[in-house]
C-alpha positions as CSV (number, residue, x, y, z in Angstrom):
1,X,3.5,23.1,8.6
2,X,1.7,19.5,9.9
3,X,2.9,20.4,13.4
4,X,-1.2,21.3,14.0
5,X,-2.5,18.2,11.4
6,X,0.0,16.0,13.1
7,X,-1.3,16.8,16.6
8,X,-5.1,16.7,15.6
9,X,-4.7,13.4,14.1
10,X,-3.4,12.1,17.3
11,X,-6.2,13.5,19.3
12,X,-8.9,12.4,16.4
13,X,-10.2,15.8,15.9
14,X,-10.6,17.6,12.4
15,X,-8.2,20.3,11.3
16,X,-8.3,23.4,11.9
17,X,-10.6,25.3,9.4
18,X,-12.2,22.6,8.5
19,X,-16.1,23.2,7.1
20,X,-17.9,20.7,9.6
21,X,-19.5,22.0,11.8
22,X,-19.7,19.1,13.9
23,X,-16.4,16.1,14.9
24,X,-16.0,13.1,12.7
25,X,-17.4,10.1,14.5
26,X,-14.6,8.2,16.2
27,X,-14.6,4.4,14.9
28,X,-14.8,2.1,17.9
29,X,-11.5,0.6,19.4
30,X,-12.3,-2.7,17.5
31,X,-12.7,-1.5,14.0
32,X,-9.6,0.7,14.4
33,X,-7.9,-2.3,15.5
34,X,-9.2,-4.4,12.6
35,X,-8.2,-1.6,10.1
36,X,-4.9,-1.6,11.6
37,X,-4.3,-5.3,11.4
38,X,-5.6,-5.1,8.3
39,X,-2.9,-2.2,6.9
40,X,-0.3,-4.0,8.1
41,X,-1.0,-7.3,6.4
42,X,-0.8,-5.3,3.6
43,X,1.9,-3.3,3.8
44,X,3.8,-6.5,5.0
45,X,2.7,-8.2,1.7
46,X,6.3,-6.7,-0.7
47,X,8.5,-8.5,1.9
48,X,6.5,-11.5,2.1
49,X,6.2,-12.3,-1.4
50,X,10.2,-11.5,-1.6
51,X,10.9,-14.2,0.6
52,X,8.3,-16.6,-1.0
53,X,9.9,-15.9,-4.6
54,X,13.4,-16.1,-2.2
55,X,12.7,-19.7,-1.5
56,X,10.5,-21.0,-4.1
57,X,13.1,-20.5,-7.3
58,X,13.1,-17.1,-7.2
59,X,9.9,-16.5,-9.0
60,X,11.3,-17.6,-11.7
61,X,9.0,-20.2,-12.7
62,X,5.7,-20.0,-14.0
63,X,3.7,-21.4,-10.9
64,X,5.3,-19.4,-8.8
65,X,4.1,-16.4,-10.3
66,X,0.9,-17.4,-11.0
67,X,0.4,-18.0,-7.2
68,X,1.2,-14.7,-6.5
69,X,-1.0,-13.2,-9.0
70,X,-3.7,-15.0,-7.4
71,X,-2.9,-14.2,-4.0
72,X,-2.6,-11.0,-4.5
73,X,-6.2,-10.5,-6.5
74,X,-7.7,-12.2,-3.6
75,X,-6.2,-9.4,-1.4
76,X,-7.2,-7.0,-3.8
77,X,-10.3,-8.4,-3.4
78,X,-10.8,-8.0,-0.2
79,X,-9.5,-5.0,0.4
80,X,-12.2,-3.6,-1.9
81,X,-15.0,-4.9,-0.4
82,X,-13.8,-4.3,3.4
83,X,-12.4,-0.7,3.6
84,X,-14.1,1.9,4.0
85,X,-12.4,4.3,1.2
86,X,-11.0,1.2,-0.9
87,X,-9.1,3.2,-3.2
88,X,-8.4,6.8,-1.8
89,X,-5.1,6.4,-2.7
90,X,-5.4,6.9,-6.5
91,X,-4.5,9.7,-8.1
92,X,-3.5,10.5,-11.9
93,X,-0.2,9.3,-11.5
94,X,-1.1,5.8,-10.1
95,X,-4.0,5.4,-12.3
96,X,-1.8,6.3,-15.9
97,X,1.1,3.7,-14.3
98,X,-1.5,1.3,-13.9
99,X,-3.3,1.5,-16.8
100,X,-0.2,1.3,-19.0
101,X,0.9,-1.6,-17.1
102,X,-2.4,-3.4,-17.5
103,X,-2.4,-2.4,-21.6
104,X,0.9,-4.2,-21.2
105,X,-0.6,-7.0,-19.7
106,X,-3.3,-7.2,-22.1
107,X,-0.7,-7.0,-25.8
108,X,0.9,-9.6,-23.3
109,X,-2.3,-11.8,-23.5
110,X,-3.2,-10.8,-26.9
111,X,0.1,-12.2,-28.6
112,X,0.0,-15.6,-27.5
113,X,-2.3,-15.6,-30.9
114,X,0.9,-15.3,-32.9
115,X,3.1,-16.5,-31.1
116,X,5.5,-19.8,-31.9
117,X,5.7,-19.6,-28.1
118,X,1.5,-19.6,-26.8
119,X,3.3,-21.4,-23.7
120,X,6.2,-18.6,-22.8
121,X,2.9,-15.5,-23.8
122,X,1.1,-16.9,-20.9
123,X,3.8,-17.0,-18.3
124,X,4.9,-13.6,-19.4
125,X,0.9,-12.2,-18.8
126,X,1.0,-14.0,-15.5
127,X,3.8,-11.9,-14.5
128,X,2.6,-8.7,-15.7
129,X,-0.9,-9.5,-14.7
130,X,0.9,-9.5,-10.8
131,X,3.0,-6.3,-11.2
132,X,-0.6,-4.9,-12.0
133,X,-2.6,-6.3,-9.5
134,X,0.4,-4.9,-6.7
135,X,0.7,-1.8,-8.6
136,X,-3.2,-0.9,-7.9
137,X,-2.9,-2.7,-4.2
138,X,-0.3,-0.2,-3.1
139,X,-1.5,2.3,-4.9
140,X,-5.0,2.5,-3.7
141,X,-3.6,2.8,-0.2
142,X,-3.7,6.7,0.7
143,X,-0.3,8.6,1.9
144,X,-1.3,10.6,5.3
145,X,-0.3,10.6,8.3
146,X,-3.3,8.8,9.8
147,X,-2.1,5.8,7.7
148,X,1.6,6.1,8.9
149,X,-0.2,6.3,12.4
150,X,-2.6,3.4,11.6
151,X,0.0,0.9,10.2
152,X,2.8,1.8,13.2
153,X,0.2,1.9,16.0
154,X,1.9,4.6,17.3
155,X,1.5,8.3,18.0
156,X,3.0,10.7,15.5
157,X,5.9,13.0,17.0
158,X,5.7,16.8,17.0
159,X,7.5,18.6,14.1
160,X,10.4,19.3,16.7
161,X,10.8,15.2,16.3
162,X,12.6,16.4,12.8
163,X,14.5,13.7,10.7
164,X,16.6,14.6,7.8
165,X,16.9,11.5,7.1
166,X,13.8,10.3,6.2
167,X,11.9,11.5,3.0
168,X,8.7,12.5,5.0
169,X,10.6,15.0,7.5
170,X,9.3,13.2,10.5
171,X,9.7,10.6,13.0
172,X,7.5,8.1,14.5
173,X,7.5,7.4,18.1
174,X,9.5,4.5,19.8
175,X,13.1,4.2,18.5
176,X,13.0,7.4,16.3
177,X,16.2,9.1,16.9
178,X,18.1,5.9,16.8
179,X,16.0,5.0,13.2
180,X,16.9,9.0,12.2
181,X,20.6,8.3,12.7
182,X,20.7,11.1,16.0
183,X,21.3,8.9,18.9
């Protein structure tokens, strides 16, 4: 059913049926390269802050997750203001998850007023206030193939590249089969 999406999105060309009548411009080699850099850094981000809460007391302690919080609204930050479609990755789903999470957050905030414990409210809106910020980080980043491409740098295989393994159905190129278990 991709076979023909997967193949155009190698070749940078719209899919077939598509209403334009004339081809997306292609983004120059540069900004592709910049978005691509710029993917990964994010999509490395869940294992680099699991090894900085690895070695820094297991984020147990309030500095640690206030760092993160900041680091990650910084991201957040600039992610905003340098893609190009900064959140076409929300949907309904995201947006409900993060909105609850950010309520949370917020009654988090709200009852250091009557709390014993102002101290231990703070830390605790800290950490939720970081679940929240990499709930709408990874969430704002859109599930297609040109993304799988994009972070990867490579080419997307042809639906005859099939791995039941995987959860998408597909392989990427360079060490697939051995990845997919069929080697």
């Amino acid at each position: 059913m991709l076979g023909p999406l997967r193949t155009r999105v190698r070749q940078n060309q719209p899919p077939t049926g598509s209403t334009d009548t004339e081809a997306a411009p292609t983004p120059s080699a540069a900004s592709t390269r910049w978005e691509r850099i710029g993917l990964g850094v994010v999509l490395a981000l869940p294992g680099a802050l699991t090894v900085y809460f690895g070695f820094s007391g297991g984020g147990f302690f309030p500095a640690q997750t206030a760092v993160g919080a900041v680091f990650l609204a910084l991201v957040l930050v600039v992610r905003v203001t340098m893609a190009e479609h900064p959140f076409a990755g929300l949907g309904a789903g995201v947006g409900v998850a993060a909105g609850a999470l950010s309520l949370y957050a917020l009654w988090t905030l709200l009852s250091s007023s009557w709390s014993h414990a102002t101290g231990r409210a703070l830390i605790e809106f800290d950490r939720a206030l970081m679940y929240a910020l990499a709930l709408i980080l990874f969430g704002s980043i859109a599930q297609t193939a040109a993304s799988a491409v994009s972070a990867s740098g490579a080419d997307v295989e042809y639906p005859s590249n099939h791995c039941p393994a995987s959860g998408t159905g597909s392989c990427l190129r360079g060490g697939s089969a051995a990845i997919c278990g069929l080697a």
